[in-house]
DRENPA-3360 file (N, C-alpha, C; in nm, 2 decimals, always signed):
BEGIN
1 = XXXXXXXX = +1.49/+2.36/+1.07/+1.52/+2.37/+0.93/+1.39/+2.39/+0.85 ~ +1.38/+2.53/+0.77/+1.24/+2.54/+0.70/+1.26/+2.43/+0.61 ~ +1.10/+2.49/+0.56/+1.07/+2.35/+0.40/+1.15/+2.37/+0.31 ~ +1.23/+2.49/+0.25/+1.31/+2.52/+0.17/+1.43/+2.50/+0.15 ~ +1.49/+2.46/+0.27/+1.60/+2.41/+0.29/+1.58/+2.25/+0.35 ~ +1.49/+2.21/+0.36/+1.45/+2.02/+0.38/+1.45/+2.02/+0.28 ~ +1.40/+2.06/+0.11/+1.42/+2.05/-0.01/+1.57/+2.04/-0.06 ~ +1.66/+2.15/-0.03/+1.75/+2.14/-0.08/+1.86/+2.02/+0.00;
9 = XXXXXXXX = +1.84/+2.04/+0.13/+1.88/+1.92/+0.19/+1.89/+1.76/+0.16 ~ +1.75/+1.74/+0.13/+1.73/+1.59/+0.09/+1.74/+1.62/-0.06 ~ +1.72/+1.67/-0.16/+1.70/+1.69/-0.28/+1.61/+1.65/-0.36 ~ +1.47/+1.65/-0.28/+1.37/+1.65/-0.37/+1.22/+1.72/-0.31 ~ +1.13/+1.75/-0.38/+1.04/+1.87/-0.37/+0.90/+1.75/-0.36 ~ +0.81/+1.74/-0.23/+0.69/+1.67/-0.25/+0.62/+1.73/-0.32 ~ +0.51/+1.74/-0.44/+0.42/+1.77/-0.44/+0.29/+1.67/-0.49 ~ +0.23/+1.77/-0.46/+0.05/+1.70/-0.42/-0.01/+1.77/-0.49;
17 = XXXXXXXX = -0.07/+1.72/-0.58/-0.21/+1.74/-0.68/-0.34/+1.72/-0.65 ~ -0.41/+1.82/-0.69/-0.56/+1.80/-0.63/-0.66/+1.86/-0.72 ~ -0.76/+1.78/-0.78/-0.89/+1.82/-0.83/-0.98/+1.88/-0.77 ~ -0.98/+2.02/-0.80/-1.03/+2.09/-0.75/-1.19/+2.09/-0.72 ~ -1.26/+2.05/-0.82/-1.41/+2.00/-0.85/-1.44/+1.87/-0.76 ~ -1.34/+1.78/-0.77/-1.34/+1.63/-0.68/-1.37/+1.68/-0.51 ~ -1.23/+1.79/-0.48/-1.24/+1.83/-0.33/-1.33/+1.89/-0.30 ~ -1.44/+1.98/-0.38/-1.51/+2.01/-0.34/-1.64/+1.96/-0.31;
25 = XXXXXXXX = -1.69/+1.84/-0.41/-1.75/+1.77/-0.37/-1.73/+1.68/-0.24 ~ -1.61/+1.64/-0.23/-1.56/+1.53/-0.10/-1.60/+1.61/+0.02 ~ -1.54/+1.72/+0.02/-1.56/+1.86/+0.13/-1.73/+1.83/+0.20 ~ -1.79/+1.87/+0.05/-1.95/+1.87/+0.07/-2.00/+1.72/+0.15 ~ -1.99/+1.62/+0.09/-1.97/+1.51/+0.16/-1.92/+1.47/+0.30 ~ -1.81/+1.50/+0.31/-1.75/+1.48/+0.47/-1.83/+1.54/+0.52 ~ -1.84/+1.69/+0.49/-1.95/+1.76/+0.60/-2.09/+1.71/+0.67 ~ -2.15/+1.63/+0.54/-2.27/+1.59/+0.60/-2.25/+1.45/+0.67;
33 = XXXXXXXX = -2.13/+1.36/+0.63/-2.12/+1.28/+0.71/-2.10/+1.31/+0.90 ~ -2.00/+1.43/+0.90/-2.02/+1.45/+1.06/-2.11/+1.46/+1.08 ~ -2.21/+1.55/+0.99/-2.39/+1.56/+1.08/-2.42/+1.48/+1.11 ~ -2.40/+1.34/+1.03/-2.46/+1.26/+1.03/-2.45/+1.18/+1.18 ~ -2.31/+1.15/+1.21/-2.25/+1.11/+1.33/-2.25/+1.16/+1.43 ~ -2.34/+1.31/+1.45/-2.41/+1.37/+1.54/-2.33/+1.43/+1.58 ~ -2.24/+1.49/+1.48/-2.11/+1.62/+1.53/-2.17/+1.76/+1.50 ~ -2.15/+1.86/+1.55/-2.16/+1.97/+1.47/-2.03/+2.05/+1.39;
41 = XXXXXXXX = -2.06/+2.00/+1.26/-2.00/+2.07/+1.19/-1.92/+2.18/+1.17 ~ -1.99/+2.27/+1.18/-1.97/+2.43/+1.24/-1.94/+2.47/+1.35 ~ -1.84/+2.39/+1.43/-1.79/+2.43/+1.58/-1.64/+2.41/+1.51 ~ -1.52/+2.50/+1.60/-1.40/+2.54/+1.57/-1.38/+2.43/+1.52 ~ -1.32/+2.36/+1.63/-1.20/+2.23/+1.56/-1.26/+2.15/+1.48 ~ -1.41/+2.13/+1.40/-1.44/+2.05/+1.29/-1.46/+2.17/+1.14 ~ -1.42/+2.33/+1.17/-1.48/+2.39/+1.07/-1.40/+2.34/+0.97 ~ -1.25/+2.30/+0.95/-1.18/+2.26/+0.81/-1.16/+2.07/+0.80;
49 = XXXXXXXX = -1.25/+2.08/+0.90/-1.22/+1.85/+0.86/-1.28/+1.88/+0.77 ~ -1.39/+1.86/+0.71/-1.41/+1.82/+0.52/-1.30/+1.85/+0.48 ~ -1.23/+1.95/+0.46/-1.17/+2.03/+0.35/-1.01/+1.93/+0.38 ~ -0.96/+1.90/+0.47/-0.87/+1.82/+0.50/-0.89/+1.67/+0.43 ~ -1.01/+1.63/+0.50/-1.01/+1.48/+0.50/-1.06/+1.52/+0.33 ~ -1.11/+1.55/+0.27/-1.13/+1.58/+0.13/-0.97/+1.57/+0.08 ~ -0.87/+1.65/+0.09/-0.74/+1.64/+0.06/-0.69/+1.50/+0.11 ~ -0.72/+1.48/+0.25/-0.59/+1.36/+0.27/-0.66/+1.26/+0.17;
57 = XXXXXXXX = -0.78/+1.15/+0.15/-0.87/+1.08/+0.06/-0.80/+1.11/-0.08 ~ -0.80/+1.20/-0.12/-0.74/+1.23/-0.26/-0.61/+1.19/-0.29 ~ -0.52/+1.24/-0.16/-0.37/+1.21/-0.19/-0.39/+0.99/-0.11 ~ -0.46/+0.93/-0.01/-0.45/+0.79/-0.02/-0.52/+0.77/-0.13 ~ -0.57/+0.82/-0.25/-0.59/+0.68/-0.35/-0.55/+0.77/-0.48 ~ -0.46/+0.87/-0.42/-0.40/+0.90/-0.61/-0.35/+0.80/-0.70 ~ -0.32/+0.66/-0.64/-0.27/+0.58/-0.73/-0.33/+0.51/-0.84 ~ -0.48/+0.60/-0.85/-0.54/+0.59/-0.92/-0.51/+0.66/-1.05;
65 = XXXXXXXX = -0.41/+0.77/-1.03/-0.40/+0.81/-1.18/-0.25/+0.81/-1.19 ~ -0.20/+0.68/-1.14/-0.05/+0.62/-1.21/-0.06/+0.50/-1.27 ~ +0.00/+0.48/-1.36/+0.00/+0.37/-1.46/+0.12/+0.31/-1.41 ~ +0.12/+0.19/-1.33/+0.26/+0.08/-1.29/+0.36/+0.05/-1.37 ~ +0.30/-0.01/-1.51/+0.34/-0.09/-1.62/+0.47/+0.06/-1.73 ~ +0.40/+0.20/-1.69/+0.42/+0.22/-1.78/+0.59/+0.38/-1.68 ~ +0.55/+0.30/-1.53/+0.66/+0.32/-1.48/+0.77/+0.26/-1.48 ~ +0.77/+0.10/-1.49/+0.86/+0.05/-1.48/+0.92/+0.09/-1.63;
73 = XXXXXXXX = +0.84/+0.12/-1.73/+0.91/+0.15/-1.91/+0.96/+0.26/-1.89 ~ +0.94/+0.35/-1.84/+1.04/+0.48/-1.79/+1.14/+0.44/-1.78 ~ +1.21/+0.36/-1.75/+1.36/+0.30/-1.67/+1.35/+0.21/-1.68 ~ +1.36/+0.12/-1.86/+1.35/-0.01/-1.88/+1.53/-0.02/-1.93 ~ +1.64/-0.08/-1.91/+1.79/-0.05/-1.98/+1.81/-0.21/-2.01 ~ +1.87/-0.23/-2.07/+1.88/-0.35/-2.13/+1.97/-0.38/-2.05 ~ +2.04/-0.53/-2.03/+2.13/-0.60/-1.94/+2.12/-0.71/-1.94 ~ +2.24/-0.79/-1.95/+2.24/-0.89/-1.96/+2.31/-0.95/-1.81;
81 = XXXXXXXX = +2.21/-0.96/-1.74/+2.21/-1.02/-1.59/+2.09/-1.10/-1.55 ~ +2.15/-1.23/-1.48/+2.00/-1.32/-1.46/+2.03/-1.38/-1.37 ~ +2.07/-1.27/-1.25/+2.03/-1.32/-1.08/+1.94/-1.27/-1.03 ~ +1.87/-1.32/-0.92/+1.78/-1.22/-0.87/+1.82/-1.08/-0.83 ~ +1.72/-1.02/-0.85/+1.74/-0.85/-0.78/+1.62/-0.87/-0.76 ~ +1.60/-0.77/-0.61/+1.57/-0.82/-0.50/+1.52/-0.64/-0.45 ~ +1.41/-0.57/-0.40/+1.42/-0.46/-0.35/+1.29/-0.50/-0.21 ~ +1.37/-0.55/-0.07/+1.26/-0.58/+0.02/+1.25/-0.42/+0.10;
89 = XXXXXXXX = +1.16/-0.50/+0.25/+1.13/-0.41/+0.30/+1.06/-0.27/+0.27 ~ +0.95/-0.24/+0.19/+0.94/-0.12/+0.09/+0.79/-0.12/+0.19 ~ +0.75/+0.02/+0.19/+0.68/+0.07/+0.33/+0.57/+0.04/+0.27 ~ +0.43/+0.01/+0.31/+0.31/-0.05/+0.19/+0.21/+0.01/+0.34 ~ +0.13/+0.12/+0.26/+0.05/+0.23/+0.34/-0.08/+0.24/+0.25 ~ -0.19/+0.16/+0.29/-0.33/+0.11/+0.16/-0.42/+0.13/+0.29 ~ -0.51/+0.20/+0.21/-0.65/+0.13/+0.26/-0.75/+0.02/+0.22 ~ -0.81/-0.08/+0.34/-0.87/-0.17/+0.33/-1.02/-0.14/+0.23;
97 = XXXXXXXX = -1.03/-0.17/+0.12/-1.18/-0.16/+0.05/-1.26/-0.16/+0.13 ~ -1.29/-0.28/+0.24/-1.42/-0.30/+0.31/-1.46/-0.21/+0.42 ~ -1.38/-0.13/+0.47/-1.43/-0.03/+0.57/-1.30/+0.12/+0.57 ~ -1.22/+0.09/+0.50/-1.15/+0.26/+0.49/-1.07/+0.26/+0.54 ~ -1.03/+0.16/+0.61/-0.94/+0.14/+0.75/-0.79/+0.15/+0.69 ~ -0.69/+0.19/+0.72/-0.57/+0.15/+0.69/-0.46/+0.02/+0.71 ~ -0.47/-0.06/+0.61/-0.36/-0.19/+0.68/-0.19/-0.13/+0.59 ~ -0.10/-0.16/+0.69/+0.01/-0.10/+0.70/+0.12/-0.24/+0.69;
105 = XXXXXXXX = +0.24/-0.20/+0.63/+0.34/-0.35/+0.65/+0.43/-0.28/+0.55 ~ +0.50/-0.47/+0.46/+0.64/-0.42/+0.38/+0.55/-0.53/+0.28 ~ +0.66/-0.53/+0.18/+0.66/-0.57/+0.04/+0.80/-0.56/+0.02 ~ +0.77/-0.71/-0.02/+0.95/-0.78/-0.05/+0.90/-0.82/-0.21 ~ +0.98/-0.76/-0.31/+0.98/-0.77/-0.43/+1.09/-0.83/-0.49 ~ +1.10/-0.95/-0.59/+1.22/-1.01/-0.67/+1.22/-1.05/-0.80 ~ +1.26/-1.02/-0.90/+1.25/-1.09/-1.03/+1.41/-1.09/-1.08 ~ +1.37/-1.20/-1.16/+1.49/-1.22/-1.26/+1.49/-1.15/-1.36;
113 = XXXXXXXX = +1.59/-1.11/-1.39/+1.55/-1.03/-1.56/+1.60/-1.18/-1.67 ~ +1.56/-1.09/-1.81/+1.59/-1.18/-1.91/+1.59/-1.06/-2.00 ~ +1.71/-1.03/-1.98/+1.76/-0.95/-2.10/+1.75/-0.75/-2.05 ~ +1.67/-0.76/-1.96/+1.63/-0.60/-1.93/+1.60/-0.60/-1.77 ~ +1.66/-0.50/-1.73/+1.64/-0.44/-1.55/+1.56/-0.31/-1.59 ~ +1.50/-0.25/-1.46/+1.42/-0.16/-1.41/+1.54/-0.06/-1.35 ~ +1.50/+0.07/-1.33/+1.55/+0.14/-1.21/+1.51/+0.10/-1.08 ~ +1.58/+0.08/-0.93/+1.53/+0.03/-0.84/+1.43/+0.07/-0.77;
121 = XXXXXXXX = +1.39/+0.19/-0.78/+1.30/+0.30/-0.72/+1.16/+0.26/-0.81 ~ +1.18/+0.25/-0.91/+1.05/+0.20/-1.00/+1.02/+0.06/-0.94 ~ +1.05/+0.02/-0.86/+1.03/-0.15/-0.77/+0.94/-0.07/-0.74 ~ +0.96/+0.01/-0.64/+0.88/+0.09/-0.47/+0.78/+0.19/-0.53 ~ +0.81/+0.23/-0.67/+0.70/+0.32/-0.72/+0.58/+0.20/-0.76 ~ +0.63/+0.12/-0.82/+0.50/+0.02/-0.88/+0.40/-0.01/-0.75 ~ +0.50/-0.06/-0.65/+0.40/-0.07/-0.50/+0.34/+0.02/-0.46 ~ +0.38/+0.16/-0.44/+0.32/+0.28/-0.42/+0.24/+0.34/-0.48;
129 = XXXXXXXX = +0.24/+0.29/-0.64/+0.11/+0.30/-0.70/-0.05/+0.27/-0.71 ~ +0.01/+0.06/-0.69/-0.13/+0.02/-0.67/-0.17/-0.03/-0.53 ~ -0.09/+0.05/-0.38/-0.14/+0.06/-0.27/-0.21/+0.17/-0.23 ~ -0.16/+0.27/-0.32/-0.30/+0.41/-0.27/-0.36/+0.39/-0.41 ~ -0.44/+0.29/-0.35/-0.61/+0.31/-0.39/-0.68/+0.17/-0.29 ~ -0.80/+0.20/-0.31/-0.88/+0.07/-0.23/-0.85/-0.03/-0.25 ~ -0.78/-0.10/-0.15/-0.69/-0.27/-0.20/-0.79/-0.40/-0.08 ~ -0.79/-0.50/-0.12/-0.69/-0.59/-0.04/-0.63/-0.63/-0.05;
137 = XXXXXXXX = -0.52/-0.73/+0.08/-0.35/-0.71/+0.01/-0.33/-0.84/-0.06 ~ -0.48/-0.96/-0.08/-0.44/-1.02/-0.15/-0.41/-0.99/-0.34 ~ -0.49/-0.89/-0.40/-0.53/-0.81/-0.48/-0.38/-0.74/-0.55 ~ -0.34/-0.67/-0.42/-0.23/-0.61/-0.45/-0.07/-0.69/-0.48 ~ -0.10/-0.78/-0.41/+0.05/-0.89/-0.42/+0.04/-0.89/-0.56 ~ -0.08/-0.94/-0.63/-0.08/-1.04/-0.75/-0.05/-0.90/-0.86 ~ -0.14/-0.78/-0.84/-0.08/-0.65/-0.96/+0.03/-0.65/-0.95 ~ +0.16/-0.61/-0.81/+0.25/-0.60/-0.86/+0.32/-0.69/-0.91;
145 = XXXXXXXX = +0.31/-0.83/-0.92/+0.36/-0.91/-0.96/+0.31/-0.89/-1.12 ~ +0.21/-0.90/-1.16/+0.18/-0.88/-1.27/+0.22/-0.77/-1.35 ~ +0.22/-0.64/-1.31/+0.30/-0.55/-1.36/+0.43/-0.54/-1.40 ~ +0.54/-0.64/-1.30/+0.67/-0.65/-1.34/+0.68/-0.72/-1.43 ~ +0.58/-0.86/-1.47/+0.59/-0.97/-1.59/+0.53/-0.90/-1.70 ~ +0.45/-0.81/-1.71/+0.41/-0.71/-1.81/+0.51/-0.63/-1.86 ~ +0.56/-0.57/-1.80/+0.65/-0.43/-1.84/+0.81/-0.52/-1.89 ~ +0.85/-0.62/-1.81/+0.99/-0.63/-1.87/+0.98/-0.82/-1.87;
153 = XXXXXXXX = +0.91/-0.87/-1.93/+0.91/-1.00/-1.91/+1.02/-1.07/-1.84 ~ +1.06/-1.09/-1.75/+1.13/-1.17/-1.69/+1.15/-1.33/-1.64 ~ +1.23/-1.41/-1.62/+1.22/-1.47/-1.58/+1.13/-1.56/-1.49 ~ +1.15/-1.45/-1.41/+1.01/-1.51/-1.30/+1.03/-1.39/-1.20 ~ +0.87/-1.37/-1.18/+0.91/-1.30/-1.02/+0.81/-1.31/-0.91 ~ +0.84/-1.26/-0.79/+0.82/-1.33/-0.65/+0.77/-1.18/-0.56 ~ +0.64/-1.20/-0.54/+0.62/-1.06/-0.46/+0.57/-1.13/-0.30 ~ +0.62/-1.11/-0.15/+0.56/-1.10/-0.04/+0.56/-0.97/+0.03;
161 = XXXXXXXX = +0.42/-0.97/+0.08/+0.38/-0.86/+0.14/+0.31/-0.93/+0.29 ~ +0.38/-0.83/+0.42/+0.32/-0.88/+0.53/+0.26/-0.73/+0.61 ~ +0.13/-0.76/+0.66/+0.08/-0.61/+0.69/+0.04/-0.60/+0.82 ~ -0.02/-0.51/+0.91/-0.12/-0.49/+0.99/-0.23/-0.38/+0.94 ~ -0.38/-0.48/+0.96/-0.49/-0.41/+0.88/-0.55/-0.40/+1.03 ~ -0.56/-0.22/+1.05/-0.65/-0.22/+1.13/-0.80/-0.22/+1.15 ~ -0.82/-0.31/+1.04/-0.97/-0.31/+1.09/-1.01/-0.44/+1.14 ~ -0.89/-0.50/+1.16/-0.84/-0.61/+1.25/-0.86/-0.60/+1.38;
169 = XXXXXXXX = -0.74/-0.48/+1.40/-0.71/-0.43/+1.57/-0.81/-0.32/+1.60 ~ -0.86/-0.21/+1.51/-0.93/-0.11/+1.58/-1.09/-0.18/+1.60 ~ -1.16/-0.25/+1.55/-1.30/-0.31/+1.53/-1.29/-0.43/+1.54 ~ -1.43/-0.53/+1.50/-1.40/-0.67/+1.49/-1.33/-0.75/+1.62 ~ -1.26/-0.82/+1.56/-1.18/-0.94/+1.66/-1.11/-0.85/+1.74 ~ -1.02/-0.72/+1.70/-0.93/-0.64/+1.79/-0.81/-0.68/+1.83 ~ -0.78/-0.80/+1.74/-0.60/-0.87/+1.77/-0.53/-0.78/+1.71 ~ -0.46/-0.74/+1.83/-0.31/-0.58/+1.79/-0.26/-0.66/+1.72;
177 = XXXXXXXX = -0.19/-0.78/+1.73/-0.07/-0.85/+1.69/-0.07/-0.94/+1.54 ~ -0.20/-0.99/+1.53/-0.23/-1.03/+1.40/-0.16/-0.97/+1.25 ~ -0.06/-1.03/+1.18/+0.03/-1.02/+1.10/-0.04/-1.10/+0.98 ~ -0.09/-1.03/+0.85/-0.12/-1.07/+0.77/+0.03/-1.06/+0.63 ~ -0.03/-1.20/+0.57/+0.12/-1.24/+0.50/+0.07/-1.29/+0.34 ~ +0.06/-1.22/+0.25/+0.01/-1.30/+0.15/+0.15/-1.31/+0.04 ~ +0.19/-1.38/-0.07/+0.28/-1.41/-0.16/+0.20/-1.46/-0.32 ~ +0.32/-1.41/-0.39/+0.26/-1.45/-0.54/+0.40/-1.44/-0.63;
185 = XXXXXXXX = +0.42/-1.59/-0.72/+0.52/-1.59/-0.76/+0.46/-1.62/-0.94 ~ +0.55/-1.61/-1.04/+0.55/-1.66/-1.17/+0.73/-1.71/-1.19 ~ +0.69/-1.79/-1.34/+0.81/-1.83/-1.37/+0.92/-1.93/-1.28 ~ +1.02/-1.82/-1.26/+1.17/-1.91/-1.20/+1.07/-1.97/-1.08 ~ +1.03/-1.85/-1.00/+1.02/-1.86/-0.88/+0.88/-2.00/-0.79 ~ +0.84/-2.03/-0.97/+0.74/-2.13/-0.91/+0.85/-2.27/-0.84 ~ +0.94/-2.26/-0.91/+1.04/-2.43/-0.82/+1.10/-2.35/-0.69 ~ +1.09/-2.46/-0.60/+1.05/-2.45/-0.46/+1.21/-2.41/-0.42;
193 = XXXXXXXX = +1.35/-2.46/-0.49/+1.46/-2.39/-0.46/+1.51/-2.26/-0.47 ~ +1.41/-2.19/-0.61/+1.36/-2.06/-0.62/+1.38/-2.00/-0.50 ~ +1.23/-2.04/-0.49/+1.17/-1.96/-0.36/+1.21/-1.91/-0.22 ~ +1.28/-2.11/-0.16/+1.34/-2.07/-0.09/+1.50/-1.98/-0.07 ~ +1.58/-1.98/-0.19/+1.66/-1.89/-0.17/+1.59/-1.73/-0.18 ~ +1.47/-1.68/-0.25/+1.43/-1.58/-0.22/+1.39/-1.54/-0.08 ~ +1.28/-1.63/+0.01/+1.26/-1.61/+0.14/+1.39/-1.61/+0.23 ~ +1.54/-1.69/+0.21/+1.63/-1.63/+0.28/+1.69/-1.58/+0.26;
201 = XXXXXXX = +1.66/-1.47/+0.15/+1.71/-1.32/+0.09/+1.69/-1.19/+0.15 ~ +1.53/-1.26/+0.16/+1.47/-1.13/+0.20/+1.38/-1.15/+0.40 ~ +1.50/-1.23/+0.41/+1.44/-1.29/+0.59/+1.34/-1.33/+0.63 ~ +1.26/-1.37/+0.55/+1.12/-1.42/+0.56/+1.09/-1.62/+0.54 ~ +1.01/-1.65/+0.64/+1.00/-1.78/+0.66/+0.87/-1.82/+0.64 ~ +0.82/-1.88/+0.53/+0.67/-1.91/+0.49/+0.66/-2.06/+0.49 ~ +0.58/-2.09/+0.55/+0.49/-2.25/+0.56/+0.38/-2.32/+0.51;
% end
């Protein structure tokens, strides 16, 4: 199936934005980092790494020019509902600040409303916002949580996120299996009956 018909198939069109001035400087940079690492640059298979790794760098930290707060107000509707809603499992693809490395996992997100819900997709866009850019994922738990209590004040809400950061497993200690788990709640979700009906909502068991 071409790309023109994967578009019309699934019904929607990726695109990727790119500063043109930014890539070229990145480009210029990558390049001299291979020299640096004793590659030659100018042999086949490295002649377009800058110009790539310049692009892919751009598209992991575009989340730098989305505003979270002002996604979830996109798709703010009033309602008068005050059970949890709940959007887990949500795919969380960041790089680690301290070495570039990628740590990979989910994000289980829940708030109460008080008076106003979100679109559910604006859950997974807020995440996808402030994970491409330079995180760590304790950093990140607490913005998306903060973002939800910003944009539609709610009740309370409850963000866990559990990852693999390879710069765990590829460097350092090298534990493949090491499962990082961080949590951040406001509101409802600070009383502990909260909580635990959230963690057996969203199949997660914290101690």
């Amino acid at each position: 199936m071409n790309e023109e018909k994967l578009k019309r198939y699934y019904g929607y069109e990726a695109v990727e934005k790119y500063d043109e001035e930014r890539l070229a400087k990145l480009q210029e940079h990558y390049k001299a980092i291979l020299e640096l690492l004793g590659e030659e640059s100018d042999r086949e298979g490295l002649l377009k790494t800058p110009f790539r790794v310049a692009k892919s760098m751009q598209y992991l930290t575009h989340g730098y020019q989305l505003d979270p707060v002002e996604i979830l107000l996109s798709a703010k509707f009033k309602e008068d509902y005050r059970q949890m809603v709940i959007v887990k499992d949500i795919e969380v693809y960041s790089l680690c600040e301290h070495h570039l490395i990628p740590f990979i996992g989910k994000a289980h997100v829940g708030y109460i409303p008080n008076g106003y819900i979100t679109g559910l997709s604006k859950i997974a866009r807020v995440v996808e916002a402030y994970s491409r850019r330079l995180q760590v994922q304790e950093r990140l738990t607490t913005q998306i949580k903060e973002a939800i209590n910003e944009a539609l004040h709610p009740l309370g809400v409850a963000v866990v996120i559990e990852a693999q950061h390879m710069c765990m497993s590829m460097r350092g200690v090298q534990k493949q299996s090491a499962v990082t788990t961080t949590s951040d709640f406001i509101g409802a979700f600070e009383r502990e009956s909260t909580r635990e009906e959230f963690f057996q909502l969203i199949g997660t068991k914290l101690h």
